[in-house]
N, C-alpha and C positions, 0 to 999 in steps of 0.2 A: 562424590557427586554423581547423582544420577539423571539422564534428562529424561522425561515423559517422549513417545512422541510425539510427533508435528502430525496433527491432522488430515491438514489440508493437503500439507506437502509428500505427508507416505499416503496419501488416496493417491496423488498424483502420481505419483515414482512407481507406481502397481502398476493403474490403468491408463495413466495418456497415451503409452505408445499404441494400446488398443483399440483407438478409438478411429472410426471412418468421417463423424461428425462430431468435432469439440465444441461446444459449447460453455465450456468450463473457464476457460484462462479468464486473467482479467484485466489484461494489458490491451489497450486500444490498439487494432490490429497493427498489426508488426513492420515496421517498416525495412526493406531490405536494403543494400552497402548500392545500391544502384541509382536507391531515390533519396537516402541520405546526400548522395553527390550529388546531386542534381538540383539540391538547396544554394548551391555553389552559383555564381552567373557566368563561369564559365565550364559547369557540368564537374566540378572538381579538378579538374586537371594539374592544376594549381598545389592545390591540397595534396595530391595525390604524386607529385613528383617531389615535393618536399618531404611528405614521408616516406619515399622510397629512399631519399640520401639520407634519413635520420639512423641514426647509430638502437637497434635495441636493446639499452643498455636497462638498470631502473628505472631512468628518467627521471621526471622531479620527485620523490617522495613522498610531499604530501598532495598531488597534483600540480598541474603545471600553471603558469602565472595564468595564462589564456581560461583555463577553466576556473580559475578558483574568481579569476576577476567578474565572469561571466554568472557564475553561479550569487556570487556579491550582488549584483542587480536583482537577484529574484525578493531582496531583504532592503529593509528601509536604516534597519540599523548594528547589520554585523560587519565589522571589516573581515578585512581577505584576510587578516591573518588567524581569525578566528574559525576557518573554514579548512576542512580537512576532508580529502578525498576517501570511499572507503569501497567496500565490496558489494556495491549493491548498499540499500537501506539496512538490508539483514545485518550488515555487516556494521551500519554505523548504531543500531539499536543494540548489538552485543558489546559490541563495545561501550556505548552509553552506559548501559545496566551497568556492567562490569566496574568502569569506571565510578559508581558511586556508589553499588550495592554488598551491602556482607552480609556475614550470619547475625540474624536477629534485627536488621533493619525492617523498619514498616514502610512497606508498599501500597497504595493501592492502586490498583487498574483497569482502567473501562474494561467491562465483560459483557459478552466475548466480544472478543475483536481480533485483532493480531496474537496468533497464540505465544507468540516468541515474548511479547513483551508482560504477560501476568507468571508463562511457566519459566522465563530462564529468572528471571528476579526468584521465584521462589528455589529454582536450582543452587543459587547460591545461598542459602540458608534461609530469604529473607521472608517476616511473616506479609503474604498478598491478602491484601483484603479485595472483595470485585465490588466494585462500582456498577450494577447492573445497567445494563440496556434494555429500554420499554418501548413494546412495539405501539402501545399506544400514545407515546409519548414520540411517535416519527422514527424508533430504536434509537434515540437518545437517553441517556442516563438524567435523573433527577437531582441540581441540585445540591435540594434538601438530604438525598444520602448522601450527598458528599460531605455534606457537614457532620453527620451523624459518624461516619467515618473515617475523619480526618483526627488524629491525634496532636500532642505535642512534640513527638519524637517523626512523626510520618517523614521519612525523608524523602519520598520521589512519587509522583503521580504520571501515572503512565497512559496514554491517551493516542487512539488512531484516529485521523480528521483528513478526511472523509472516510468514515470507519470500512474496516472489513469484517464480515461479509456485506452489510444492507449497504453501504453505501449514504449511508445518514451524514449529514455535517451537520458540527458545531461551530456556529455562529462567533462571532466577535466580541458581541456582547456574552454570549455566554462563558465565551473563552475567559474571558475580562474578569466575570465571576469567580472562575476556576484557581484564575491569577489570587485575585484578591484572596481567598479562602489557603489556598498555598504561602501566600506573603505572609501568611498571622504565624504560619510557623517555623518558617523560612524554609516549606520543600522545596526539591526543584520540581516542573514537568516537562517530562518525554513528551513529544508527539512525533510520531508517523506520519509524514504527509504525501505519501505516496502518491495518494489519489486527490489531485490537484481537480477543484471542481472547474468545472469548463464556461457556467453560467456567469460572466462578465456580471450581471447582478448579483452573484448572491455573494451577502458580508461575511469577506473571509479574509484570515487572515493569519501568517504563521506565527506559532508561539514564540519563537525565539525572538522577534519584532514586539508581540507581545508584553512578553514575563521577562524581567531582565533574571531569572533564571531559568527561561526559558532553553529548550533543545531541541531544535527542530530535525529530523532527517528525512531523508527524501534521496530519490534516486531518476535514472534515464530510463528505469521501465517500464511503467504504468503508461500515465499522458503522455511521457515522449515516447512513448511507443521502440524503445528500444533495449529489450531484455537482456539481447545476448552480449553488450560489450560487459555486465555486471558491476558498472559505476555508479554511485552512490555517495552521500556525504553528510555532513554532518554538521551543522552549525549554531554559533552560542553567543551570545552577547559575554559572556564571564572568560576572559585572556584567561587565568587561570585555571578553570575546567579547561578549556582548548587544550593548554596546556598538558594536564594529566590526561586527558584524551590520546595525545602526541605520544606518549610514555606507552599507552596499551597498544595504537599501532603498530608502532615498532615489533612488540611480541605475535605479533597476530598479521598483518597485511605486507608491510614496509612499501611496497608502494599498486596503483593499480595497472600500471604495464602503458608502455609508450603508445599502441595502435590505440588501445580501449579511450586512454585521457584523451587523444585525438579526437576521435569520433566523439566524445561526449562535451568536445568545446563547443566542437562540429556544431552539432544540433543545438547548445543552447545560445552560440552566436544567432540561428535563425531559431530560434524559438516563435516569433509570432509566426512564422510560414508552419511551423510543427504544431504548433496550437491551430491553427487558424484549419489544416488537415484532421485533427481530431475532432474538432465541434462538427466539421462535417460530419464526419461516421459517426459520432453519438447521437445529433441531432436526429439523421437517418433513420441510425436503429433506433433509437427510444422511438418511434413514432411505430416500429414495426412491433417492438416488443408490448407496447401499451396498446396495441391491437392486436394483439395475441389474449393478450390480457381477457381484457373488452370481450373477447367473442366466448372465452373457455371457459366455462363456468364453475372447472375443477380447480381452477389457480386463482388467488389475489396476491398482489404484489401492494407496499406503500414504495413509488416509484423512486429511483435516486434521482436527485439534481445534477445533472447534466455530469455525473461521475462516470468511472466505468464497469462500476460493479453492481451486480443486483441480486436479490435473494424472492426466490419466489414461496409463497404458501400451496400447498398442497393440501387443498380442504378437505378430501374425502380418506386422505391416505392417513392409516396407524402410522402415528408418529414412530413407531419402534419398528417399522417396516422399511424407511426411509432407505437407509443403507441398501435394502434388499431390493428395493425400489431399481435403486441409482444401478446396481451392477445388471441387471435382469436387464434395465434399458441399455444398457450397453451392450452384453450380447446378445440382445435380441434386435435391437435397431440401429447398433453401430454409437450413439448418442452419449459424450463423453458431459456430463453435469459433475458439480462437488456434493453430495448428501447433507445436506443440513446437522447432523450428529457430527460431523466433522469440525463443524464449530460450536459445538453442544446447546445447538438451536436444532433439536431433532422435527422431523415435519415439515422441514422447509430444503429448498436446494440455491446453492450459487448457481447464476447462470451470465455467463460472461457475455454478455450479447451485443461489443462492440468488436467481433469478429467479421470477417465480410460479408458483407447482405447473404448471400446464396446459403452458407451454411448454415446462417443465423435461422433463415427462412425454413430449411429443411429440418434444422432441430429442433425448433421451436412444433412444426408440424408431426413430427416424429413420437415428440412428446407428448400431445395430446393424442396420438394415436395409441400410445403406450399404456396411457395413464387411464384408458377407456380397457386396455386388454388384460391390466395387472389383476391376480387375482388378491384382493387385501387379506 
């Protein structure tokens, strides 16, 4: 077994700690253990002397009643026992794969998107077919190449919604499509839903609600804006995958640690106050980023829906300069971006720009001072 690396994640692991302006992450700014409490109505207090007597022990294993019950509400039709805590998404998508993929299984998976989920499928033997993503198509996949690439044997369709890097959703209906094309042969599909769109209008909706072989995972970092407890989870309409799911935890997690399940009941008991906090700062920024946009005549962006990821174009820049691009602006301006070749969209950058205003503003300006002084 050999794994590729991760792109996105060894750019990161190089250069964030160098950086004086990030503009990179893609977590809707971070909330800290001050104003998580403070979701409480009496400032946590509560919260907070009950886990000082709670024993550190495993705690529940597969999460505790409180989260797993909490997490149940975000779904129309999974019970709690088909929900299972894990390490962050990362952690419930390795295990997903793992759980149904071997040598010589057919995959295929929206490309690019989440690199974890086309390369560890093919790390375990299995053949990936990609699903391409078209930028003139919104960076939504076609489809008609789903059909054209969809076998008899295909056992798993792998899918990020609301993709990473662009930020593009698939819709309901199109999901529905996906479903039905998957059912003729009986795959299953993965999806990532990390990036829970924010637009109360747009038709969305999770696969596992979906596909009843549907497998949805999701985590507290992105929209709940909380990366560092590393919670995450995993959920399926099928008892019996759960099941076999249950089996790989055990080798790999055993459980996510008593402070972290806390805090991540924490937040999804108030989830409209933590939603309700995020559309702020998106709504904010997009309006500063699409007037950045607007004015720069060296960038186009097709904007995300109300997500918090976005990839910008770089018109005038060699696509094979990108890379050289992204570190120059970093020691030269301090300006921490992802390179577009990171996710083998050379030419373009991630730019996380639900950071707070002030940086957002300063990067975004940096940028084009940069992008004016690079020599192509």
């Amino acid at each position: 077994m050999e794994l590729v690396q991760f792109g996105c994640e060894d750019w990161l692991n190089v250069w964030e700690k160098s950086a004086k302006v990030d503009i990179a992450q893609s977590t809707i700014e971070s909330m800290t253990l001050e104003e998580i409490l403070e979701l409480e109505p009496d400032g946590g207090k509560s919260f907070m002397a009950n886990l000082m007597k709670e024993k550190f022990s495993y705690g529940w294993i597969e999460g505790s009643p409180a989260f797993k019950k909490e997490v149940a509400k975000l779904y129309e039709k999974i019970p709690v026992d088909n929900i299972l805590s894990t390490n962050g998404a990362t952690g419930a998508n390795f295990m997903a794969v793992l759980g149904l993929v071997g040598e010589g299984d057919h995959v295929i998976a929206q490309y690019p998107s989440y690199q974890q989920l086309y390369d560890w499928p093919k790390t375990l033997g299995a053949k990936v077919d990609y699903w391409k993503i078209n930028e003139e198509e919104g960076w939504r996949p076609k489809l008609s190449e789903l059909r054209e690439l969809i076998r008899p044997d295909t056992k798993l369709i792998c899918l990020n919604n609301a993709a990473q890097p662009t930020g593009a959703i698939l819709d309901v209906v199109f999901l529905r499509e996906v479903s039905k094309i998957a059912r003729e042969v009986g795959a299953y599909i993965l999806c990532d839903e990390v990036y829970l769109p924010l637009n109360e209008k747009t038709d969305y909706a999770p696969i596992a609600d979906i596909y009843e072989k549907g497998i949805s995972t999701n985590s507290i970092s992105k929209t709940y804006s909380v990366p560092g407890i590393r919670v995450g989870w995993i959920a399926t309409q099928d008892a019996a995958l759960a099941d076999e799911f249950r089996k790989i935890r055990d080798y790999t997690l055993i459980c996510t640690g008593v402070f972290d399940d806390a805090i991540a009941a924490l937040i999804l008991k108030h989830k409209e106050k933590v939603l309700a906090r995020a559309r702020g700062i998106v709504k904010e920024n997009l309006e500063i980023l699409k007037e950045w946009v607007k004015n720069e005549p060296l960038v186009s962006m097709i904007f995300p829906n109300d997500v918090s990821v976005s990839f910008v174009k770089f018109n005038q820049l060699d696509p094979g300069k990108t890379e050289d691009f992204a570190i120059k602006l970093l020691k030269e301006k301090g300006v921490l971006i992802i390179p577009g070749n990171r996710f083998d969209l050379p030419g373009y950058a991630r730019i996380g720009y639900c950071t707070d205003k002030k940086t957002l503003c300063e990067g975004l300006r940096l940028v084009s001072e940069y992008l004016r002084e690079y020599e192509n």
